[in-house]
N, CA, C and O atoms as CSV, one atom per row, in Angstrom:
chain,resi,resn,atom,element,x,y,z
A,1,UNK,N,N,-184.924,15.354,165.770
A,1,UNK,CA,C,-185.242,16.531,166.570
A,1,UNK,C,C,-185.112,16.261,168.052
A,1,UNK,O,O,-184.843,15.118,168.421
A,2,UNK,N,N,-185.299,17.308,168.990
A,2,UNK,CA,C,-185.319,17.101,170.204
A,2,UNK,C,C,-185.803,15.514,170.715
A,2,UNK,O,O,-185.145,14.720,171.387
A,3,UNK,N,N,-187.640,15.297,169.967
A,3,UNK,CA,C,-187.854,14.332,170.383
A,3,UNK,C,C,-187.445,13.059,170.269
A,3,UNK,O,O,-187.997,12.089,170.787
A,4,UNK,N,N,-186.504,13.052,169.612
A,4,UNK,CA,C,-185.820,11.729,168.999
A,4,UNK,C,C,-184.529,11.141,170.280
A,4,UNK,O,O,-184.131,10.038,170.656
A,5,UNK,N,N,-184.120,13.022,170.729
A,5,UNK,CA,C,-183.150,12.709,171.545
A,5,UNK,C,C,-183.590,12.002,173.108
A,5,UNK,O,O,-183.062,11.122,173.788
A,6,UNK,N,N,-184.990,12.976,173.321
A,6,UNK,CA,C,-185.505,12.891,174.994
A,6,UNK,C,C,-185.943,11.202,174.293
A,6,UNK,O,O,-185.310,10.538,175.114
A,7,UNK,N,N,-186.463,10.347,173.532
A,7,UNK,CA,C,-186.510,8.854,173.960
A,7,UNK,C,C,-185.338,8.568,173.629
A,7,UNK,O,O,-185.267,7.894,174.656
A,8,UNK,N,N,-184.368,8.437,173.185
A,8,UNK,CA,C,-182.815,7.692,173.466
A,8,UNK,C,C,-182.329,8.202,174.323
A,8,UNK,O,O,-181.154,7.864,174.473
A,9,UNK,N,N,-182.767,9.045,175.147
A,9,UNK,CA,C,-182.296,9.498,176.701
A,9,UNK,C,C,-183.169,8.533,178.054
A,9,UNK,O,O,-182.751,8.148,179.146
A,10,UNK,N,N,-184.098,8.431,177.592
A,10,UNK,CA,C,-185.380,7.869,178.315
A,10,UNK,C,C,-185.237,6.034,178.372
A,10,UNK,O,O,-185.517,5.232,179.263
A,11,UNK,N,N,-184.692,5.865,177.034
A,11,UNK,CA,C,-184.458,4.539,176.629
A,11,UNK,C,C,-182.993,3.479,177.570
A,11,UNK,O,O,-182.903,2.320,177.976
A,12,UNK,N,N,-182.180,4.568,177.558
A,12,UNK,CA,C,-180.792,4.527,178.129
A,12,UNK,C,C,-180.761,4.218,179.681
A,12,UNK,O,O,-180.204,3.335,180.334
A,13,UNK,N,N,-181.672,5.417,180.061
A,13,UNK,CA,C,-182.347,5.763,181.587
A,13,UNK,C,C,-182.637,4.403,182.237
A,13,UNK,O,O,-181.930,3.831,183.067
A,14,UNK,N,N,-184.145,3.861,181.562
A,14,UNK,CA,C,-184.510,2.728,181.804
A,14,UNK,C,C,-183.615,1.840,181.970
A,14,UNK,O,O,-183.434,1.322,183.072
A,15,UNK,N,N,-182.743,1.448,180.640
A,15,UNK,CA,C,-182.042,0.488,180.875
A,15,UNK,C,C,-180.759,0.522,181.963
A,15,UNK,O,O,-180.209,-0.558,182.177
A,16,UNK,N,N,-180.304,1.609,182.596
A,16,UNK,CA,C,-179.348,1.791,183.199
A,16,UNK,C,C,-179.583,1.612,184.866
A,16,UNK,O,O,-178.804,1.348,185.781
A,17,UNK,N,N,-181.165,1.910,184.811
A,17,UNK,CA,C,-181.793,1.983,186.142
A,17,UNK,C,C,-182.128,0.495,186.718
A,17,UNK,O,O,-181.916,0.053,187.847
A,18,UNK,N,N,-182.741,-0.160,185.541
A,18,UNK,CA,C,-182.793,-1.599,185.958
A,18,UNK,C,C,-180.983,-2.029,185.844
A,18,UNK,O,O,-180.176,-1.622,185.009
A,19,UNK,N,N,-180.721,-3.117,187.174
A,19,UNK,CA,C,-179.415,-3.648,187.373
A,19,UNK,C,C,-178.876,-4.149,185.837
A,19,UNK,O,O,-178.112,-3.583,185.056
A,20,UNK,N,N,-179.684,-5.613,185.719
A,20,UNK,CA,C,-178.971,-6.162,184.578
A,20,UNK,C,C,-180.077,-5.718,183.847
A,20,UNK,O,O,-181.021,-5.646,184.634
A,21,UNK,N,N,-180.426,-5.376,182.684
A,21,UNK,CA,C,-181.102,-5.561,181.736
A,21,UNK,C,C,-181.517,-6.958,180.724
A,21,UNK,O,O,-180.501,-7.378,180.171
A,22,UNK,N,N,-182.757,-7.749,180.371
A,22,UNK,CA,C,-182.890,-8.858,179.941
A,22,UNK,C,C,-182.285,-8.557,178.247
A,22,UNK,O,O,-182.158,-7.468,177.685
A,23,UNK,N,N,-182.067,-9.567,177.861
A,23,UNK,CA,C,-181.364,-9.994,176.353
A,23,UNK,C,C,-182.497,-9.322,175.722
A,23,UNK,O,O,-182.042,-8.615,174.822
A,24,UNK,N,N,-183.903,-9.215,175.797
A,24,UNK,CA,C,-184.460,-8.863,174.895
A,24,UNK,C,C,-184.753,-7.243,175.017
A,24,UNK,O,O,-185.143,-6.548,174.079
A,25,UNK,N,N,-184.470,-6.749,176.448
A,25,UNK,CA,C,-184.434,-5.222,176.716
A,25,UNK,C,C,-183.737,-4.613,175.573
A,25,UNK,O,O,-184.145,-3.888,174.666
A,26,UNK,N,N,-182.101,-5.294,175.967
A,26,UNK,CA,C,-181.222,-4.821,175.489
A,26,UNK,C,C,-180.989,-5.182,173.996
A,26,UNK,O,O,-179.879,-4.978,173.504
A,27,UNK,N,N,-181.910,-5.666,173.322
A,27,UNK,CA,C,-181.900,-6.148,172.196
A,27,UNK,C,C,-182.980,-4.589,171.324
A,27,UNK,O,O,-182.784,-3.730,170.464
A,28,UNK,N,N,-183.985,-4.984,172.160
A,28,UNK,CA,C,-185.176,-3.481,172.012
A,28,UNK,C,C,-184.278,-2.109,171.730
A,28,UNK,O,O,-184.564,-1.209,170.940
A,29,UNK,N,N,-183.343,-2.181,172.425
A,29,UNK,CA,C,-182.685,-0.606,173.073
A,29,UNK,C,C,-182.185,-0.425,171.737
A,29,UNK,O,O,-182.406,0.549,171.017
A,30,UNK,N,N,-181.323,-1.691,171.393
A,30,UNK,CA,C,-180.105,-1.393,170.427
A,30,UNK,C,C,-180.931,-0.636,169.207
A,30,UNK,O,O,-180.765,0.469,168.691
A,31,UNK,N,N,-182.052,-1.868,168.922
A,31,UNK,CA,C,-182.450,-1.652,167.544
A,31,UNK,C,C,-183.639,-0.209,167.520
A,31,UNK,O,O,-184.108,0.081,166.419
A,32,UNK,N,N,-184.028,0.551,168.645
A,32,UNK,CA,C,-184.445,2.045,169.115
A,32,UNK,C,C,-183.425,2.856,168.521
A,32,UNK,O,O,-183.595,3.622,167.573
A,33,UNK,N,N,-181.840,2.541,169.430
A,33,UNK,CA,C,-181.403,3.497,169.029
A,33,UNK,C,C,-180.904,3.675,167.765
A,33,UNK,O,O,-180.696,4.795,167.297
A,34,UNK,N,N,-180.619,2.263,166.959
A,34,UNK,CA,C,-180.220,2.451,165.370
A,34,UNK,C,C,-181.574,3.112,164.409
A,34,UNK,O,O,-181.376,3.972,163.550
A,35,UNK,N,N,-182.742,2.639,164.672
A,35,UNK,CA,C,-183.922,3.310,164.330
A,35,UNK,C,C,-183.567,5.226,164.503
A,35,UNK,O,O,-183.257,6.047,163.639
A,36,UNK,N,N,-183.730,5.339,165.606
A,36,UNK,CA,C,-183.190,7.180,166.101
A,36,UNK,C,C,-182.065,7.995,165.024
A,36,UNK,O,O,-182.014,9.110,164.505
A,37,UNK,N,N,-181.282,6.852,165.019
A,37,UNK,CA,C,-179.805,7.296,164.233
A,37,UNK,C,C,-179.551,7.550,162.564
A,37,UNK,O,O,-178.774,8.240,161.904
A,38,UNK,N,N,-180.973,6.320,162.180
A,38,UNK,CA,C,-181.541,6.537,160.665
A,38,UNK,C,C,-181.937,7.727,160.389
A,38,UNK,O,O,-181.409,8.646,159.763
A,39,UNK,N,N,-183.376,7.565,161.166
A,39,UNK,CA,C,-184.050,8.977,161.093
A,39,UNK,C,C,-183.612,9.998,160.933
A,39,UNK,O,O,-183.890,10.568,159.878
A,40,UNK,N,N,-182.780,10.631,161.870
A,40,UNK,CA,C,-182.062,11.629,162.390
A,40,UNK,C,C,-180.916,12.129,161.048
A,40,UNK,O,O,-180.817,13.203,160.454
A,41,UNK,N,N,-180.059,10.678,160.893
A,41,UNK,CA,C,-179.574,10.944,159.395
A,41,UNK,C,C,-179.924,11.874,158.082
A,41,UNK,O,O,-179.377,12.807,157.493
A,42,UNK,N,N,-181.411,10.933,157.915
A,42,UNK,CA,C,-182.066,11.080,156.548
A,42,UNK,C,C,-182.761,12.663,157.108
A,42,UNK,O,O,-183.002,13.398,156.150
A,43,UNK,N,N,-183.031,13.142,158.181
A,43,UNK,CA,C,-183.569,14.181,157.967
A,43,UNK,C,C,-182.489,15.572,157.762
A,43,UNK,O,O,-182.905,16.564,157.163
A,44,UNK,N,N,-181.135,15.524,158.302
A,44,UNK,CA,C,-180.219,15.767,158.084
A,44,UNK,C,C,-179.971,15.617,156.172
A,44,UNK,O,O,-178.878,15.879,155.669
């Protein structure tokens, strides 16, 4: 739903705003947004 989208928007944000992002940011992000992409699936 919406809210699934505004945090993988929020998630992206963050990481784009900080310069480099740390290995484990960007480790967090990935496995957020594959989490988002399940969900979103199965409710589909």
């Amino acid at each position: 739903g919406q809210n699934a989208q505004t945090s993988r928007t929020d998630a992206q944000g963050k990481a784009s705003s900080t310069g480099s992002p740390t290995r484990l940011g960007r480790f967090g992000a990935h496995l957020l947004q594959t989490a988002i992409s399940l969900v979103s699936r199965r409710r589909q």
